[in-house]
Every structure is written in structure tokens, then in C-alpha cells.
N, C-alpha and C positions, 0 to 999 in steps of 0.2 A: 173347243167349245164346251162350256159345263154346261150341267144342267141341275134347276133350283130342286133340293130335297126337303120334304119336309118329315121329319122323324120323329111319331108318337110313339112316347114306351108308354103303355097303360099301368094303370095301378097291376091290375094283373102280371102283367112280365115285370113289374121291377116285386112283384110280393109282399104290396104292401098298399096301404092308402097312399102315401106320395106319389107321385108321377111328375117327371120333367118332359118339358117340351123342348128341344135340340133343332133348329134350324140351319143347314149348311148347306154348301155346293160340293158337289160330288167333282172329283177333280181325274180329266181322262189320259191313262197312262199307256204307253201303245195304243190310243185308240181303244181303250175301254175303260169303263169308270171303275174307278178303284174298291169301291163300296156298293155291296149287293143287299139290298134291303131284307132281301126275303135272309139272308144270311145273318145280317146284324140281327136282325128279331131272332132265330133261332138260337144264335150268342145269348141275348140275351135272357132267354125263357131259360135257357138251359141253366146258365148262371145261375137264377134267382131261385130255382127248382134245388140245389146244391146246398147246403147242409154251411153256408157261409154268411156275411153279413151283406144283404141287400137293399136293406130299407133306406136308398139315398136318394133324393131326387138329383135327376139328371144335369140340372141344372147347377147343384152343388159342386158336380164331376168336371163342370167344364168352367164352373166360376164365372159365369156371365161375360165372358171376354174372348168372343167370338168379334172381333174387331169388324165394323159394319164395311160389306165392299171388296174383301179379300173372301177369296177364294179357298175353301179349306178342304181334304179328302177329309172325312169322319176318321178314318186310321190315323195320318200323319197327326193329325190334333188332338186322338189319345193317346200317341205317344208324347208328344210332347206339354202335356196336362201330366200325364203318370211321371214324367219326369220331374213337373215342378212338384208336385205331390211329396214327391221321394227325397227333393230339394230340402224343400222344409219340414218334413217329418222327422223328429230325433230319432234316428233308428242307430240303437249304441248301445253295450253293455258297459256298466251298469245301464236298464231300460231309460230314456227320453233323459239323456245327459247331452248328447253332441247330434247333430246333422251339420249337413252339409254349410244350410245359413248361419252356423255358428261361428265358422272360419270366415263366409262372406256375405255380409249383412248388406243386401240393397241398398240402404238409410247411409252409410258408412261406406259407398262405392264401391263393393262389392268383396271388401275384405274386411278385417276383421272391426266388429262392433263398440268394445268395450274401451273406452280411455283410457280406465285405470290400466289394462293392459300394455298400450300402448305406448304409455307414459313409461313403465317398467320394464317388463322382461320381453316385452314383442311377441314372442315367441304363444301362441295358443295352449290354455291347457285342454287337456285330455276328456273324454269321459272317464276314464278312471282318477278316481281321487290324486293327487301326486304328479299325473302323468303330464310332460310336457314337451311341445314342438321344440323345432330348433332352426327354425325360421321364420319369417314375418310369413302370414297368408297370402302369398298375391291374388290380385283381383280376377275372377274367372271373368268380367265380363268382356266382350270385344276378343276375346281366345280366336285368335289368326289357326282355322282347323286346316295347319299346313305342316303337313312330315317335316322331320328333323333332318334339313342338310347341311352339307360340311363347309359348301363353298358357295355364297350368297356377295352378291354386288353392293356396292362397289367395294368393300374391305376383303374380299372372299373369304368373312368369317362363318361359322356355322349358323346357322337360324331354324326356327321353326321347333315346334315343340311345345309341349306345357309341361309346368315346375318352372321356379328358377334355374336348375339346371340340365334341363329340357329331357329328363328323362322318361315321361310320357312320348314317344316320337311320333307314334301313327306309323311305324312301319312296320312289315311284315316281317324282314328280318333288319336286328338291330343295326344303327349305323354306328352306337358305342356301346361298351360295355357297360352293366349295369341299367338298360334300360324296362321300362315298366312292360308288362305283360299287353299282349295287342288283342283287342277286339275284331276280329276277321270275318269271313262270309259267313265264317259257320253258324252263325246267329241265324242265318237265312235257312237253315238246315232243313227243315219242315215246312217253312215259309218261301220260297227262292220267288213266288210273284209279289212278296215286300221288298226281296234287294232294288228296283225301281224308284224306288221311295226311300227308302229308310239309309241305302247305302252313302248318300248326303251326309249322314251323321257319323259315321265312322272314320276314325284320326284321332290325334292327338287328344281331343276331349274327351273324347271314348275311353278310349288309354286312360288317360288320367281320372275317369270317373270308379274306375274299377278298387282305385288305392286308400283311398280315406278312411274306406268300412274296416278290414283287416288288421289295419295301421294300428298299434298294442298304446300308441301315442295319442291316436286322434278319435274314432268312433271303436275300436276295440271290440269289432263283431263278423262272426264268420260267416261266409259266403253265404252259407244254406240257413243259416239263423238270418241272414236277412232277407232270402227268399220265404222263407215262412210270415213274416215282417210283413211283406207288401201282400203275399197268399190271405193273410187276415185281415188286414188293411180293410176300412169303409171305402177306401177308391180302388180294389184290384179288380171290376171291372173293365178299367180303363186299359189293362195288360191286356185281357182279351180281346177289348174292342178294337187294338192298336196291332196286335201280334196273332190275331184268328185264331188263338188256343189259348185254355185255360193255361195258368203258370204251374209251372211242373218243378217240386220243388224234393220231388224223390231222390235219392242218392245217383241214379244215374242220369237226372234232369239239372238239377239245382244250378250247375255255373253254367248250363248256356242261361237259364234262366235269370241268374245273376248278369250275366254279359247282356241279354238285354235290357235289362232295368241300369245298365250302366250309358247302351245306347238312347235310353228314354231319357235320361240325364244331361247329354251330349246335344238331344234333342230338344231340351228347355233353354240349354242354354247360348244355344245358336237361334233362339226365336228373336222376333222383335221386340218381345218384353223384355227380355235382358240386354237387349241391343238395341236401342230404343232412337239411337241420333237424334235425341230433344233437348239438346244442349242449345243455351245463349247463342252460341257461335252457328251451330246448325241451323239456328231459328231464323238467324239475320242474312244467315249464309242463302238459306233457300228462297227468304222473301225478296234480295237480292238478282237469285238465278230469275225467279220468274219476273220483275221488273225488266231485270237486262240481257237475260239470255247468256249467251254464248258471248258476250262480251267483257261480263261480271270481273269485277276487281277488288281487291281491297285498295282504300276503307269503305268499311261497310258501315250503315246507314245505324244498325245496328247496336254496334258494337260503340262506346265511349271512345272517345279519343286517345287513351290513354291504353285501351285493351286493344286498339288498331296499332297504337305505336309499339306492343308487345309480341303482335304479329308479324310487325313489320321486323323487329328483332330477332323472335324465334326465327326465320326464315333466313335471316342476313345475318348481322352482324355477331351474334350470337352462335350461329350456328347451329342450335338447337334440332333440328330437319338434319342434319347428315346421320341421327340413329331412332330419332322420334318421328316418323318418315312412313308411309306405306314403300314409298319408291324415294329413298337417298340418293342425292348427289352432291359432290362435291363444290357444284358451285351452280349458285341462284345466281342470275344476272338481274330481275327484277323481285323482289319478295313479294309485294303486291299483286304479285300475279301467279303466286304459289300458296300450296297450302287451298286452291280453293275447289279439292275434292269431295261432294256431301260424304262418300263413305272414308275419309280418312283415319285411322287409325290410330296416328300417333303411337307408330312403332315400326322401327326395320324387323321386328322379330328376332334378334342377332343376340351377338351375346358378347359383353364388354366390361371389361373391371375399371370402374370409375375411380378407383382409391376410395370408399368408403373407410372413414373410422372401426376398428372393430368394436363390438355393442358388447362389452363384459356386462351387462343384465340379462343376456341372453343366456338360462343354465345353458350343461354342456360340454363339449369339447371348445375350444376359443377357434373362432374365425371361422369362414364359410368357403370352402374352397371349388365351390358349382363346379361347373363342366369339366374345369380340369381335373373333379375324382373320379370322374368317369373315364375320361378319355385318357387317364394319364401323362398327360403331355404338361410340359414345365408352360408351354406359351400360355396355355389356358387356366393358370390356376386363376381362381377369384372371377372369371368369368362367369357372370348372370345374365338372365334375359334380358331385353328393353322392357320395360312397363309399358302399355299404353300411358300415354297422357290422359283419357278420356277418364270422366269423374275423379281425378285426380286431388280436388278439392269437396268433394260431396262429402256431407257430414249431416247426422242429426240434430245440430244444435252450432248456434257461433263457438259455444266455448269448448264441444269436443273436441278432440287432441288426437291428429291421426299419425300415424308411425310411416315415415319415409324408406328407401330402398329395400335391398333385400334384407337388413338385419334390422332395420326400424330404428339406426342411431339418430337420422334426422326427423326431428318434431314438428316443422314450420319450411312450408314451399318457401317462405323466406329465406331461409337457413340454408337450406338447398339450393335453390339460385344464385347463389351468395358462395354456396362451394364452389359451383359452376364456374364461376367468375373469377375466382381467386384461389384455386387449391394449389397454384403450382407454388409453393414457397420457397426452389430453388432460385439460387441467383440469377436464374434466367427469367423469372417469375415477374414482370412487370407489373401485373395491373394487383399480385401481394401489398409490393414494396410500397405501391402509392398507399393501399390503406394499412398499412404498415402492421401485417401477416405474419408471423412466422412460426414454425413449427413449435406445438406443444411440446412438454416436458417431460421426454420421454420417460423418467421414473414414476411417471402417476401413471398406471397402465389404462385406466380408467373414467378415464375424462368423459363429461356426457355435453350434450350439445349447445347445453345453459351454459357449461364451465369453460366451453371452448372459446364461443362469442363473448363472454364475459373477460375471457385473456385475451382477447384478439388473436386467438393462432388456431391452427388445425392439424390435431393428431396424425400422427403415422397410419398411413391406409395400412386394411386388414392384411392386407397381397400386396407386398410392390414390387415383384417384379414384370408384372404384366402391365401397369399401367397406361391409362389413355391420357393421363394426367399429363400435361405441355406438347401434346398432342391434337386432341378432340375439345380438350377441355383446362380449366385451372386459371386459365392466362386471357379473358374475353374481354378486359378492358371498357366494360359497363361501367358506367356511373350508377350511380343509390337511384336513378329519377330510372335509368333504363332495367335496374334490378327490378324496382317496383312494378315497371311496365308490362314485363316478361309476366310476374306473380298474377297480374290484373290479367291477361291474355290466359291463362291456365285454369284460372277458378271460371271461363267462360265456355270450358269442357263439358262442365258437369250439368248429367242428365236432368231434366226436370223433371220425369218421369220417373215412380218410384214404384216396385214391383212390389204387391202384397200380401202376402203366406194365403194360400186355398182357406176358402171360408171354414170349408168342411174338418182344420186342422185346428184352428181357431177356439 
């Protein structure tokens, strides 16, 4: 049972003429409410009395988007406000060159923003002049917060994880070598009545939120330089209000300090605002459920004829669901009666070498060899994560141009379902030969996706000796009407909800 709070900061406690007014539910954890009034106010007198910047009205901190009806603790939701705070603040040396949403732009489905980029080298530059990735950004949103393991159903291939080569694991001790540094209890060190609350946030995101700042390639700033960063910050209230202690960014404070403003990251990005299920599909999907319940099927009432018939594809004949899948299997008996999870994913989480082209725009070493440089093992080389499908198609504009797989060789969900369909161009390769397929010219090392479709043929994959290629994929015997179909059933992923940078950054 909650109970309704209402929380005045006065011009007084915030130290200044502004004052916001903050209304929430106090939310009970063991049977006690997580948020003690007489506490917050002490927070924040103490704050505003502090030799830092106070002058913000409260309402700035939380951005107006206390969603009407959900139940919130005041902690849990400045942590997850200081996370999206940190989100879009360029915190990077050189100063406000990279953040976090440079790699993944909401407007752009939550990877990379820029066209021209996209169009070229894939790969993200740097805050430092020069500097650049060496991989396409994949999308944080929809991040499955599920440990890295070795043997997942039905392929018993590894899954779980974030990166494409899933070396953020969320485990405690590694399960491959090379993997990213773990965020664990000790965050709770001082705090242990937040692990109740906050330990949700901990895994793979966490992990992974740790890596970008440091990275000499991508934001180019050290731990304790960015604990100083958010210590100045116009929102580092929001540390306190979420963590019951000012951030401590002393030599022996700084990386727990860091680790939690990595947890508060892990915490925006697991909210409803970056997970939003307000997609086409979800929309028709849900006014569907509540017409007919527990009966619901596809076609849906929603959805065009032709985005039902793309459904009905992904699920069947396509095959699409044995790796784009919350729960894969090998065989749908009806498709119309799959796929109609609201929280589906559109990923086994796994990790599987497609035969991608290699992307020679990407600087570099040539090829991308994921999990299997980690794990050493020859089966895995070229092994990447599944992508969600989810905003798969989200874009700021019709004529933006967003970069496919993990090296961004493909340009067009066209183009791509169109691999899907026809890569196997051995002579075992049926549904090649009808549109008459065949392997590009090996001496142009360089082929891009225009030159490929232009020749009717498809480069040599980056990795071949692991391929899924006349196995999962290559050989699906789609006609151009059931390619289109599939492409129509994909673009009706994407969110219609768009998240938008703290006003207070603006």
C-alpha cells in the first residue's frame, strides 16, 4: 500500500527564489517507505547550504515526467533522472564533444544520429579530434539486463550480455576472457538499505555503462574527471536524493562514486522512457488484447494487410523468430498465433555470424571477429549479438540513411531482407539462382551495398567459417511481394515515443 507525498522544497532549501513542487508516492520496501521526509529536507538544506550550484527549480530535476498513476520512491526516480541527466550531458575531454546520446540518438533508434556517418565509415568519431570506433553503435534500447551465458536454447549458443561481443556480462566472475569490469554490491557499501531498490539495476548495463567515458576512442575522460563532472553539475542533487550522500569524488571515494552514476545510467535505461513499447505493432497489438483477451490473434485490426502478411512471414516461412525471438523455436505450427507477446523483444539475445560483407569504410584492422576474440575458439569467430528488431526502422527524417548490422555494410531493411533471402550463393543456394545471385568479384575487396545490388551478387562474408548461412538463413525462397512484406511488418517496431534531452541541458 503506498502513501500519497507531497514534497515542498522552499525557495529557502533550494537557496534561491526558485522552488519546485515534486509530487510522488512513496513506495514500501519491507514494509517501510523508502523516503523519509524529514530526511530528504535535511538532504537538501544541507545541499543548498554547500559552496555548489543550487539555484534549480525542482521541477527542472525531474523534467515534468512523473508519468500520471505510477507509483514512484523519490530515490528510485533520482536515480533514474541523474542517469538520463548523465545520458545527455557531453561529459568528454576535449570538454561537451561526446555523451553518451552521441553514439545513441533516440530520433535514430537509439544508435547512431548522423547519416553522413552512416553512409561512410559506420564506425563513431571520437571526442578527440582523429579518434575513431571500430564498430557500428548498437542500440542501447530494449538491453535484455541478463548475464552472459554459454549455453542458451534451442542452439545452446552463448547469449546475454551487452556490446556486440557481449563483453559487458553482468557477472561476477568472468565467463570469457576479456570481459568489462563488473559493478557489484559494493555500491551499496554505505547505502545496503538501497540494494532493495537499486540492485534491479545491476548487470550487463551497468557493466557496459562503465566503458564509454575512459575509452581514448569515444568520451576520452577519467573516472574521477567525471565524478568531478556530475559533483558540479546543475543536477548533482539528484546523486544525493537517489544515493543519501553527497558524491564523494576524493581519491579514495571517486570509482565507487563513478560505479554509481554508472548504476544511474543502467537505471534510465531500463525505465519506460527508453522502453517505451509504443510501437504500430504494440498499439494494434494491445487494442487487440483488450477487445478479445486471451483469445487475440493475428491479423490484427491494426496493422495493413500487408504488415499482417510480414508477420505472418517473420513467424513462418521466413523464419525470422528462430534468433529475433524472446523464446526461439524451432517450429511455429501456426504464426498467427505467435509473436503476440506486448513485451517481446525481438531477440534470442545469442550470438550468430550472418555472413555480413566486410565494411572496408570502416578504419582499422579489416573484419570484426566478436566473441570469438574473446573466447578464442575457431567456432565463434564473427559471432555478434542479435539486435533487437525493436525501432529497427526509427529515423529523424524519410531521407535519413541508417547503417545495418554490426559493421553498417547494409544501408536499406531492403537490402537486408533481400540478404536474408538469398545469401547462400552456393550451388545448393535455390532461392540465389532464381534471382540469378552470385558471388561478387573477389578482386574488388571493397564492394559497398549500392555496387553489390547493382551486380546482382554478394560479397564474400567477413568470417566464413562459422556461418548460419544455408542453414538459419541465405536460402528462404521469398518472392519481392513477401520481401516487401517482411520490410512493411519491421518499420511497425518503431517507437512512437521519442525521449528528450533534460530541459535543464538544453
Amino acid at each position: 500500500m503506498t502513501t500519497p507525498m507531497n514534497i515542498l522544497m522552499s525557495g529557502a532549501l533550494l537557496a534561491g527564489p526558485l522552488a519546485g513542487f515534486l509530487q510522488c508516492e512513496s513506495v514500501e520496501v519491507d514494509g517501510e517507505p523508502n523516503v523519509v521526509l524529514d530526511d530528504v529536507a535535511d538532504d537538501v538544506e544541507a545541499f543548498a547550504a554547500a559552496d555548489e550550484p543550487a539555484e534549480v527549480p525542482l521541477e527542472l530535476l525531474f523534467d515534468d515526467e512523473v508519468p500520471p498513476g505510477r507509483s514512484f520512491g523519490l530515490q528510485e526516480l533520482s536515480l533514474k533522472q541523474l542517469g538520463k541527466f548523465v545520458f545527455f550531458d557531453k561529459i568528454s575531454s576535449p570538454k561537451n564533444k561526446q555523451g553518451c546520446v552521441s553514439c545513441h540518438d533516440p530520433a535514430a533508434g537509439w544508435t547512431f544520429g548522423v547519416d553522413a556517418i552512416n553512409k561512410s565509415q559506420v564506425a563513431a568519431p571520437g571526442a578527440v579530434p582523429g579518434a575513431v570506433g571500430s564498430i557500428k553503435p548498437p542500440s542501447n534500447a530494449y538491453a535484455r539486463n541478463m548475464p552472459l551465458q554459454l549455453q542458451c536454447p534451442p542452439f545452446l549458443l552463448p547469449c546475454g550480455g551487452v556490446f556486440w561481443d557481449g563483453r559487458a556480462e553482468g557477472n561476477v566472475v568472468p565467463l570469457v576472457a576479456g570481459a568489462s569490469p563488473h559493478v557489484g554490491l559494493e555500491v551499496f557499501k554505505s547505502s545496503a538499505n538501497l540494494e532493495g531498490l537499486f540492485a534491479q539495476f545491476l548487470g550487463p548495463v551497468a557493466d557496459q555503462a562503465l566503458q564509454p567515458f575512459p575509452n581514448p576512442v569515444e568520451q576520452n575522460i577519467g573516472e574521477k574527471e567525471v565524478c568531478n563532472h556530475v559533483a558540479k553539475a546543475p543536477y548533482s542533487l539528484l546523486y544525493k536524493l537517489a544515493w543519501g550522500e553527497k558524491i564523494d569524488c576524493s581519491n579514495a571515494g571517486f570509482l565507487l562514486s563513478f560505479k554509481r552514476i554508472a548504476v544511474a545510467l543502467a537505471a534510465f535505461q531500463s525505465s519506460s522512457e527508453v522502453n517505451s513499447f509504443s510501437s504500430k505493432r504494440d498499439i494494434a497489438l494491445a487494442a487487440e488484447i483488450k477487445k478479445e483477451g486471451a483469445d487475440v490473434a493475428f491479423p490484427l485490426q491494426g496493422l495493413t494487410a500487408q504488415e499482417n502478411l510480414g508477420h505472418e512471414l517473420f513467424y513462418g516461412k521466413a523464419g525470422c523468430a528462430l534468433c529475433h525471438s524472446n523464446t526461439p523455436v524451432f517450429v511455429i505450427e501456426d504464426p498467427n498465433k505467435a509473436g503476440l507477446d506486448p513485451g517481446e523483444l525481438y531477440t534470442d539475445a545469442a550470438y550468430h555470424n550472418i555472413g555480413v560483407p566486410r565494411n572496408a569504410k570502416i578504419p582499422g584492422p579489416l573484419g570484426s571477429p566478436g566473441l570469438g576474440a574473446r573466447s578464442a575458439l575457431p567456432a565463434q569467430l564473427g559471432f555478434h549479438k542479435t539486435p533487437s528488431l525493436r525501432n529497427v526502422d526509427k529515423r529523424p527524417s524519410k531521407s535519413f540513411v541508417k547503417a545495418y548490422t554490426h559493421n553498417g555494410w547494409f544501408k536499406s531493411l531492403e537490402a537486408l531482407v533481400h540478404f536474408y533471402n538469398t545469401a547462400d550463393v552456393s550451388s545448393d543456394g535455390a532461392t540465389a539462382a532464381k534471382f540469378g545471385i552470385t558471388r561478387c568479384d573477389p578482386s574488388k575487396p571493397d564492394w559497398t551495398q549500392a555496387e553489390a545490388l547493382a551486380a546482382n551478387c554478394w560479397p564474400a562474408p567477413e568470417e566464413q567459417g562459422t556461418l548460419a548461412i544455408g542453414f538459419l538463413i541465405g536460402d528462404l525462397d521469398l518472392t519481392v511481394a513477401e520481401e516487401a512484406a517482411i520490410v512493411a511488418y519491421l518499420k511497425t517496431l518503431s517507437d512512437t515515443k521519442t525521449v528528450k534531452p533534460p530541459k535543464l541541458l538544453k
